[in-house]
N, C-alpha and C positions, 0 to 999 in steps of 0.2 A: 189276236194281234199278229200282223205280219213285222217281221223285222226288216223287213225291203221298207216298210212303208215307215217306218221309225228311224233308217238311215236315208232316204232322201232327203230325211227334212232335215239330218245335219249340214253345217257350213263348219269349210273350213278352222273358223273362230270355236266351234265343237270338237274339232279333232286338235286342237291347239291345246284347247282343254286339255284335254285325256294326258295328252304329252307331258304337260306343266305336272298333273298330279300323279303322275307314273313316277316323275320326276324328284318330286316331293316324297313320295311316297318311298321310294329308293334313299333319300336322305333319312330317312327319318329309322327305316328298318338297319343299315348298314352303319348309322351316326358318322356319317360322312359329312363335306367340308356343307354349306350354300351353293343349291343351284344354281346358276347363271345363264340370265336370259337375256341377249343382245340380238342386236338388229347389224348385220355386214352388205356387204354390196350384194352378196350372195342371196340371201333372205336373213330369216330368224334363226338364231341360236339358241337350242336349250340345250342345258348340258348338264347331268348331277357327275357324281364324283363314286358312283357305287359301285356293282360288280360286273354290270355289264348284261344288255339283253342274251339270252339264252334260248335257245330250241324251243325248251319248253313253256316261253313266253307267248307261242304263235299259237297254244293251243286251246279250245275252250275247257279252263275249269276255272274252281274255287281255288287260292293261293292258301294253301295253309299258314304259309308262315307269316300272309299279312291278318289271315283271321284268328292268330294267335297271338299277334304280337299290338307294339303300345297302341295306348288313344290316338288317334289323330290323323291313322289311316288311312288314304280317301275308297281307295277301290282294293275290292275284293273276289268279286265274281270273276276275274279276268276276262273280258271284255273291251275294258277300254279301247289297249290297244288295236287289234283288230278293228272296231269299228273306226279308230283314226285313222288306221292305214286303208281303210276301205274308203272312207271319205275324201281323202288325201288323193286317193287313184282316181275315185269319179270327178273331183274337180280338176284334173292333169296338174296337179303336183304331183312332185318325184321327192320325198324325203331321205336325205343321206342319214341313215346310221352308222354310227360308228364307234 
């Protein structure tokens, strides 16, 4: 399997994804407040309340502390991100982190 031919066929609506459960996934490990997802003139808002992306978010591995921690964690391989922000770039969105 190639991975080029697995991220073409993502759509934005797949990188939105990743975002929302990254998101989730941060509430849920940190028991932080409800993430919040609105729409501003700008685009979409998501926002969790966690600890914040780190260095070590951009890189490919396995997350220990979410393959260790409660039920209900979506993603583990670390992954997601990357392929949203790769998705995100082929279609010229520019997402603000912050």
């Amino acid at each position: 399997m190639n991975i080029e031919d697995v991220l073409e066929n993502w759509e934005p609506y797949h990188a939105i994804r990743e975002v929302i459960a990254n998101a989730l996934d941060e509430q849920l490990i940190s028991d932080t407040a409800d993430i919040e997802i609105s729409e501003g003139e700008d685009g979409w808002h998501i926002r969790d309340f966690g600890r914040g992306i780190q260095i070590e978010h951009f890189t490919m591995n396995e997350n220990p502390e979410k393959l260790d921690s409660k039920d209900g964690v979506i993603g583990k391989f670390g992954v997601g991100l990357k392929d949203a922000l790769a998705t995100f770039n082929r279609n010229g969105i520019s997402p603000e982190i912050r």
